[in-house]
LUMFI-815581 format. One record per residue: x, y negated, z negated of N, C-alpha, C in turn. Coordinates in pm, whole numbers, plus 32768, in hexadecimal, padded with zeros to 4 digits. Layout:
BEGIN
XYZXYZXYZ...
//
This chain:
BEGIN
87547FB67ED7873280387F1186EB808D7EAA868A80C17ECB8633813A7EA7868981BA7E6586A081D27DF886B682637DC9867482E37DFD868D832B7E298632838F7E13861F83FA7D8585B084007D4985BE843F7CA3860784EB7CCB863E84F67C5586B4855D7C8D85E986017C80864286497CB6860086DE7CF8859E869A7D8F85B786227D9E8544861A7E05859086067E90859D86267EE785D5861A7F7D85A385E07FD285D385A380348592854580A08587859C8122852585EF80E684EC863A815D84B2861081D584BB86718286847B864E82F783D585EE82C583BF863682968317860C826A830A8597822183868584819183718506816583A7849F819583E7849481F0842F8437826B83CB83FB82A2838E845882F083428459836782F283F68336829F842F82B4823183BB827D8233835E825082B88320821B830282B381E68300824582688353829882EF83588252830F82C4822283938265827E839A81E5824D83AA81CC81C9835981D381E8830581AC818E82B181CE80E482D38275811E82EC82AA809782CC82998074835D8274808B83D482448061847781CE801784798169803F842B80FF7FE0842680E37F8783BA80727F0183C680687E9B83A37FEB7EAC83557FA37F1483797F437F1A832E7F367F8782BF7EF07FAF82707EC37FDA81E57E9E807682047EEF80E8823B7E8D814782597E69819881C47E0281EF81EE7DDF825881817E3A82E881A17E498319814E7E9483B581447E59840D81E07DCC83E381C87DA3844E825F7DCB840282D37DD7839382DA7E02834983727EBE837583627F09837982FD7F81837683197F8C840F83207F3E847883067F2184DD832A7F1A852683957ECD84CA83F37EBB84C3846F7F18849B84BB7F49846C84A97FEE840784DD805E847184D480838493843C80B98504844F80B185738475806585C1849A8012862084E4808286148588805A85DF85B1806A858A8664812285C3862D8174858C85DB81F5859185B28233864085A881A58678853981D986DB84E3817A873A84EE8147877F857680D187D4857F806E87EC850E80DE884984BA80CB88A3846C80D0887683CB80C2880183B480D1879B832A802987AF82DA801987B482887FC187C582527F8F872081FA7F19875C81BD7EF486A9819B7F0686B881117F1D871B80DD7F888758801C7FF2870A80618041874D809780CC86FB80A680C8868980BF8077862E8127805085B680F58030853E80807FE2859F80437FDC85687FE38033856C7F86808585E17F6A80EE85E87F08814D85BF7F39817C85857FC181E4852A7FC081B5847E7FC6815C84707FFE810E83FC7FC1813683B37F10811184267EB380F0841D7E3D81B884107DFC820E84287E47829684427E2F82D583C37E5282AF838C7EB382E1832B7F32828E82C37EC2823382AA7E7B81E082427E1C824D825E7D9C825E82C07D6E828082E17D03832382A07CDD835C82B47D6583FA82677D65840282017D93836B81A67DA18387811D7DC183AC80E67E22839D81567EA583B981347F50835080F07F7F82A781377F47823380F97F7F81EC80B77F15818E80787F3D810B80827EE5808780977EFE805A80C67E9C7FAF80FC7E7B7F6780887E877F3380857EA37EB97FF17EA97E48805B7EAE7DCD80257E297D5980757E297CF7800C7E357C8D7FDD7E367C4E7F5A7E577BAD7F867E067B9E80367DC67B4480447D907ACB80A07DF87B1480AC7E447AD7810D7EAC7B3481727E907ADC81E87F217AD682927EDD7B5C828D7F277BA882597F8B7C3F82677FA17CA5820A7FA37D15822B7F777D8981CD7F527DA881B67FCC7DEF81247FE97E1B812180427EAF810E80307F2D8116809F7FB08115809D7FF680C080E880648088806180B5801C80B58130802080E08186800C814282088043817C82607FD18136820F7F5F80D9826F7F0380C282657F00801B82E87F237FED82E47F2E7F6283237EC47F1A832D7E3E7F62833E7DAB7F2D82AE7D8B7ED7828B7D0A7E9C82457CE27E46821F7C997EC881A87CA57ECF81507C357F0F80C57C4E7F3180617BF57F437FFD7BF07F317FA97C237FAA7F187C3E7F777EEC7C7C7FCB7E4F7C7A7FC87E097C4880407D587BFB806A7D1C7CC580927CD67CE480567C567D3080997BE57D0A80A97BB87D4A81267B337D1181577ACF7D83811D7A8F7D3380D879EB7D5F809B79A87D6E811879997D7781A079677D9381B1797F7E44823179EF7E2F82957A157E7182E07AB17EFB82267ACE7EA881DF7B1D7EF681937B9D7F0081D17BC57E9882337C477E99824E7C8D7E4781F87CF77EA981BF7D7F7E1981777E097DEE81F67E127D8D819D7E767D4B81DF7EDD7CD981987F687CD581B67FBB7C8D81697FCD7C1081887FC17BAB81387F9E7B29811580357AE68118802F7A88819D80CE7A64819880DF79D5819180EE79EE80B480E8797F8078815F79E6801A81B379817FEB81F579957F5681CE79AD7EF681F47A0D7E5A81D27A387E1381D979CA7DD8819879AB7D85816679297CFF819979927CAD823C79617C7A828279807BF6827079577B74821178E27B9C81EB78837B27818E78D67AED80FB79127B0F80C5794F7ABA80EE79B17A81815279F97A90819C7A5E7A1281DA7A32799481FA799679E782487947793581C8794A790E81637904794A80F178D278EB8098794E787E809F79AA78E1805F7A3678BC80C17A48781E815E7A33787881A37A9177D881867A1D774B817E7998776A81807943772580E0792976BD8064795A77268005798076E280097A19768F80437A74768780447AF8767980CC7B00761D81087ACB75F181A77B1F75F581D57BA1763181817BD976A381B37C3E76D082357C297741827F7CA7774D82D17CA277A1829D7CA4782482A37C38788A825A7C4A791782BA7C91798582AA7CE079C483047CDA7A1082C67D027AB5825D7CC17A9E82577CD47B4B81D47CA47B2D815F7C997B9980B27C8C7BB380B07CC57C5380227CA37C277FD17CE07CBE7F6B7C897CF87F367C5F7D437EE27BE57D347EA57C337DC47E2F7C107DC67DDF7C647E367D4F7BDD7E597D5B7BAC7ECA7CEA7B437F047C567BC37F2C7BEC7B717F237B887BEC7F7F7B187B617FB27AEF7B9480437A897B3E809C7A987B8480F87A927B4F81747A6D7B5E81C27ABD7B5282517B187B9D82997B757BA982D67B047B5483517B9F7B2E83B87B827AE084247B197B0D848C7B387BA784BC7AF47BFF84FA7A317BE984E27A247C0F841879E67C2383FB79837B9B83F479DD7B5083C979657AB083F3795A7A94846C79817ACA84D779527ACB853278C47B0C854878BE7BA0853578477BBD854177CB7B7D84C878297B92844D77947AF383F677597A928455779E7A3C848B777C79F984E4771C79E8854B77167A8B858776D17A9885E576497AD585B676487AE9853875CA7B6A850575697AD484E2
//
């Protein structure tokens, strides 16, 4: 179970977006879960969004996935596992394969560093999207 870091509360708002979060399968950005909460919380602003966003990352409930574009996207699943974006449409999506534990020995064994986790990220071309390759 999740701590919460002490002065911080599990407010209507940081609920709400947590558990947005954790209902869908896909990768949203701050303004789509924005929008989501909105429909929930009239009167929610996209500051409070983001600063419970940035809280909800910070205690290790969600994760940040940035891919190098101008918005992060958000994950409701704060297990280790991997994850394909499409270069071309920019949808992510979670890859339901097992974490390869082996490359962290190998990593710590090349490095002497302490490993304690990775991130491993695929990029091509989603199903959708070779579809339309296909047709162009």
């Amino acid at each position: 179970m999740i701590q919460v870091k002490k002065n911080q509360r599990m407010t209507k708002q940081k609920a709400t977006i947590r558990e947005i979060l954790r209902s869908v399968e896909n990768h949203p950005t701050a303004e789509w879960i924005y929008q989501e909460a909105r429909k929930r919380i009239p009167g929610i602003s996209l500051g409070t969004v983001y600063r419970n966003l940035n809280q909800l990352r910070d205690n290790g409930e969600i994760l940040e996935l940035n891919y190098g574009s101008t918005q992060s996207r958000f994950d409701g699943r704060n297990d280790n596992h991997y994850h394909f974006c499409c270069t071309y449409c920019g949808n992510v999506y979670d890859l339901p394969m097992p974490t390869i534990k082996s490359v962290e020995t190998k990593a710590k064994a090349a490095s002497g560093f302490l490993i304690t986790g990775h991130r491993l990220e695929y990029y091509g071309l989603c199903k959708e999207c070779q579809a339309i390759d296909e047709v162009s």
